[in-house]
BADO-364577 format. One record per residue (C-alpha): x, y, z negated. Coordinates in steps of 0.001 Angstrom, whole numbers. Layout:
{node {X,Y,Z}},
...
***
This chain:
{node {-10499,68933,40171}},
{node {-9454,72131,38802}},
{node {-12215,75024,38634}},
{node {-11877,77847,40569}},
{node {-13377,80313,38103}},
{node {-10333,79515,36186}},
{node {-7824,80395,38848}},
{node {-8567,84336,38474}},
{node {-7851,85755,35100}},
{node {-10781,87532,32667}},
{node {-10655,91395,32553}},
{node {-10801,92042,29197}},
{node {-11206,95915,28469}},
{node {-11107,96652,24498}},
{node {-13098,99924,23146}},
{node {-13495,101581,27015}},
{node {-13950,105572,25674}},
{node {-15199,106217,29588}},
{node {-18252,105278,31558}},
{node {-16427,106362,34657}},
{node {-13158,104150,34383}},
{node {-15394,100909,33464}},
{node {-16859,101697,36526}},
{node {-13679,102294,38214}},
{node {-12243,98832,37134}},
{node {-15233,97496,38384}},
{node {-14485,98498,41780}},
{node {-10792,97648,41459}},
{node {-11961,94114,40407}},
{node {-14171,93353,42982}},
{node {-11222,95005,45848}},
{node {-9001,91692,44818}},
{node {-11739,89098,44156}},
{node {-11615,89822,40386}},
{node {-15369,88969,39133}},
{node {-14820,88219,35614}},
{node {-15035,91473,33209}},
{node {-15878,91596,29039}},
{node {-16212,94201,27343}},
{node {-15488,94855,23651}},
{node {-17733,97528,22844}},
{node {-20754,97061,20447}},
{node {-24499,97221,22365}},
{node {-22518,98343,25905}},
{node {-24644,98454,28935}},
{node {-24026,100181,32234}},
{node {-24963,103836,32911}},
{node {-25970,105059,36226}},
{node {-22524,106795,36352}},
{node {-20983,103979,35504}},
{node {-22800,102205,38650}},
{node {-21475,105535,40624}},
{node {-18110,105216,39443}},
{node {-18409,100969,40761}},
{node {-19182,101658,44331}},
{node {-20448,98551,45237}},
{node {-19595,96479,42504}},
{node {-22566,96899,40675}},
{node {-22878,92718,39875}},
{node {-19402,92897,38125}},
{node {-21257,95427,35638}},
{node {-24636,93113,35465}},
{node {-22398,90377,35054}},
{node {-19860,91634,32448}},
{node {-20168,89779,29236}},
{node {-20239,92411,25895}},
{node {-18644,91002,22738}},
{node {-18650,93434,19239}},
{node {-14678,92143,18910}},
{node {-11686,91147,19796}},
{node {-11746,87640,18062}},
{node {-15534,86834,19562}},
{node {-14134,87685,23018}},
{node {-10790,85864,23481}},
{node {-12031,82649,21315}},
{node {-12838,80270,24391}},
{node {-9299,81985,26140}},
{node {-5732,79670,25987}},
{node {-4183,82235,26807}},
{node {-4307,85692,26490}},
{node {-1801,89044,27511}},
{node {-1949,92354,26092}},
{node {-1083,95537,28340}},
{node {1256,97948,26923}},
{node {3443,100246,27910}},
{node {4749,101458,23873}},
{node {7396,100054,22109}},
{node {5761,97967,18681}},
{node {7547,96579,15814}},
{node {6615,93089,16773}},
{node {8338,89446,17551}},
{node {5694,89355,20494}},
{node {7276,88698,23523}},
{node {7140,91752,26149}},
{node {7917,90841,29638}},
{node {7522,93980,32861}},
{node {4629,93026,35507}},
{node {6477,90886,37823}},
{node {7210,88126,35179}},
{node {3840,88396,33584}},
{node {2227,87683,37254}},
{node {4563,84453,37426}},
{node {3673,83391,33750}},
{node {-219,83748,34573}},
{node {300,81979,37472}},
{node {1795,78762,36121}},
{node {-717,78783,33322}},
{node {-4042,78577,36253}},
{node {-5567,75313,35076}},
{node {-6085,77080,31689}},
{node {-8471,79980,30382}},
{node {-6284,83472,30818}},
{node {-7726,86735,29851}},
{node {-5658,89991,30132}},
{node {-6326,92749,27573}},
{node {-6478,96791,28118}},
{node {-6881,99142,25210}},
{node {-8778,102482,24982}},
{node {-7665,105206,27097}},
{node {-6370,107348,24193}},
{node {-4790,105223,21753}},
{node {-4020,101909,23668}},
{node {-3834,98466,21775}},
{node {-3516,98682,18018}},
{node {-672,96157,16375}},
{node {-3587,94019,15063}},
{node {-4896,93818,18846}},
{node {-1743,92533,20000}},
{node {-1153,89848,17302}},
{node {-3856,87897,18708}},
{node {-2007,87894,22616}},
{node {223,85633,24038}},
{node {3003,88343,24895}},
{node {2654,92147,26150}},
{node {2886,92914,30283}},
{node {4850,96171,30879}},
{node {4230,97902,33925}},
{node {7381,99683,35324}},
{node {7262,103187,35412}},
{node {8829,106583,35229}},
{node {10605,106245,31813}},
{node {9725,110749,31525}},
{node {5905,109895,32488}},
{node {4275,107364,31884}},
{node {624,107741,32082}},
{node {-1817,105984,33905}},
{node {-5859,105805,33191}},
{node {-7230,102212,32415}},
{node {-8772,101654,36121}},
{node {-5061,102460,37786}},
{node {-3995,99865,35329}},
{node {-6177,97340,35931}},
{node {-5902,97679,39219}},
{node {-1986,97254,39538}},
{node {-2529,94562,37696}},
{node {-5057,92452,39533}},
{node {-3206,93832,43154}},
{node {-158,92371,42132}},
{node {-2199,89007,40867}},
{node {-3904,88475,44295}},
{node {-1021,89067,46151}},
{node {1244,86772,44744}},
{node {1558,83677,45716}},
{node {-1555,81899,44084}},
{node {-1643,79094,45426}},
{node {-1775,75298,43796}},
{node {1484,74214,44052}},
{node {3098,74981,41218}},
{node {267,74092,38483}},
{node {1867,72693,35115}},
{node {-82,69754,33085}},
{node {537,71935,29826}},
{node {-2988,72261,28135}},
{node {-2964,74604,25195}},
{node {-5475,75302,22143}},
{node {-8490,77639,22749}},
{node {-8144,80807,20690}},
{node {-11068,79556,18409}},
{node {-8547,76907,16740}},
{node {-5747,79406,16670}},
{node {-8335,81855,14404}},
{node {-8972,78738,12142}},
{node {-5663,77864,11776}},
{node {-4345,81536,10967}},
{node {-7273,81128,8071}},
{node {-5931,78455,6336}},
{node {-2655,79399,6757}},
{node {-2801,82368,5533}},
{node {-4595,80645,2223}},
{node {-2047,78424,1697}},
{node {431,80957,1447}},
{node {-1235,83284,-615}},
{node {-1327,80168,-3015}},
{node {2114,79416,-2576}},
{node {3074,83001,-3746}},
{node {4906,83785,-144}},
{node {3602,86939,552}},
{node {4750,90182,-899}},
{node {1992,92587,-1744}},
{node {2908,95667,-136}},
{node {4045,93280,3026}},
{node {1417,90883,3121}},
{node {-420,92675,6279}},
{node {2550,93124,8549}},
{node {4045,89587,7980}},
{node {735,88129,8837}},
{node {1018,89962,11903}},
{node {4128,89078,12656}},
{node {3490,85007,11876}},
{node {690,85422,14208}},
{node {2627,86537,16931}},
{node {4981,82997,16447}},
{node {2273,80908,18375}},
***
C-alpha cells in the first residue's frame, strides 16, 4: 500500500535570508495540502513574524524539520529537483514547470523533495549537482523575478492541480541520496588514484559527473 505522505513532495528551502517569506511559503503550503517543509539553515526556529507572515499555518513551522546542509537534508530523498530560473554550465537536465509536474508525478511511490535557493543569489552550481534536474518556471524572458514564497507557491498550485491521482504510478524504485553521497566518495577516490582528474579541473568535472546520475 503506498504511503500517502509520500504522494506530496518535501519543500525544501536552502539558506531562507527572510523570516517573512518562510512564513509566506508556509501559508502557500498549507493552501494546497503541502505539510512537509525543511529547512537548511543552521539553529533555525520560527519568529513571531514568521508565525505572522504563516497565517494559519503555524504547525507547518512547528513541524518543519532544520538540517545544517544540503547533503543531511536530501539523504533519505530518491529524488530530488532544483528550482532555477539561470542558465548554468551544467549536463543537468532543465525541464520548464509543466514537465517537471509530470516527472514528479510518475515518480509518487518514491521520496521527492524540491529545492529553492536564497532569495538573493539562488542555488549555487554545487547545490544543483546533488538534484535530479532543474524546474524552470516560464516567465517574462525581460523580468524575471519572483520572491521564494511566489515560487513555491506556483509550484505546489500547479502540483495539486494536476492530475495526482494513482493511475499512472511506475514500479521504478531508485537509491536514497545517502548511497548516491557514498558512491560519489569512492568514486571520486578512485579517480584521483587513477590520475583522471586535471588539477585546475578537478572541481568542475566532479560536478559535472555528479550530475550523470
Amino acid at each position: 500500500m503506498i504511503n500517502k505522505k509520500n504522494i506530496f513532495p518535501i519543500i525544501i528551502l536552502l539558506e531562507p535570508q527572510l523570516e517573512e517569506n518562510i512564513g509566506a511559503v508556509a501559508r502557500a503550503m498549507l493552501n494546497f495540502n503541502f505539510k512537509n517543509l525543511r529547512i537548511i539553515k543552521n539553529k533555525w526556529k520560527p519568529k513571531k513574524i514568521t508565525f505572522n507572515n504563516a497565517a494559519k499555518a503555524d504547525e507547518i513551522l512547528k513541524k518543519a524539520k532544520v538540517f545544517n546542509n544540503l547533503e543531511d537534508a536530501i539523504k533519505d530523498l530518491q529524488y530530488v529537483y532544483a528550482t532555477s530560473n539561470r542558465k548554468r554550465d551544467l549536463s543537468t537536465e532543465v525541464v520548464n514547470l509543466k514537465k517537471g509536474i509530470k516527472i514528479i508525478n510518475n515518480n509518487k511511490t518514491s521520496k521527492v523533495g524540491i529545492l529553492f535557493g536564497p532569495e538573493r543569489s539562488g542555488l549555487k552550481n554545487e547545490d544543483i549537482s546533488l538534484c535530479d534536474k532543474i524546474i524552470e518556471i516560464p516567465l517574462n524572458k525581460n523580468f524575471k523575478s519572483l520572491n521564494l514564497a511566489q515560487s513555491v507557491l506556483l509550484v505546489v498550485y500547479e502540483l495539486f492541480n494536476s492530475n495526482h491521482s494513482m493511475v499512472n504510478l511506475i514500479k521504478e524504485k531508485k537509491i536514497r541520496k545517502k548511497e548516491l553521497f557514498i558512491f560519489y566518495s569512492v568514486l571520486e577516490h578512485f579517480l584521483e588514484e587513477k590520475n583522471f582528474f586535471q588539477i585546475k579541473k578537478k572541481k568542475k568535472m566532479m560536478l559535472n559527473i555528479k550530475t550523470i546520475f
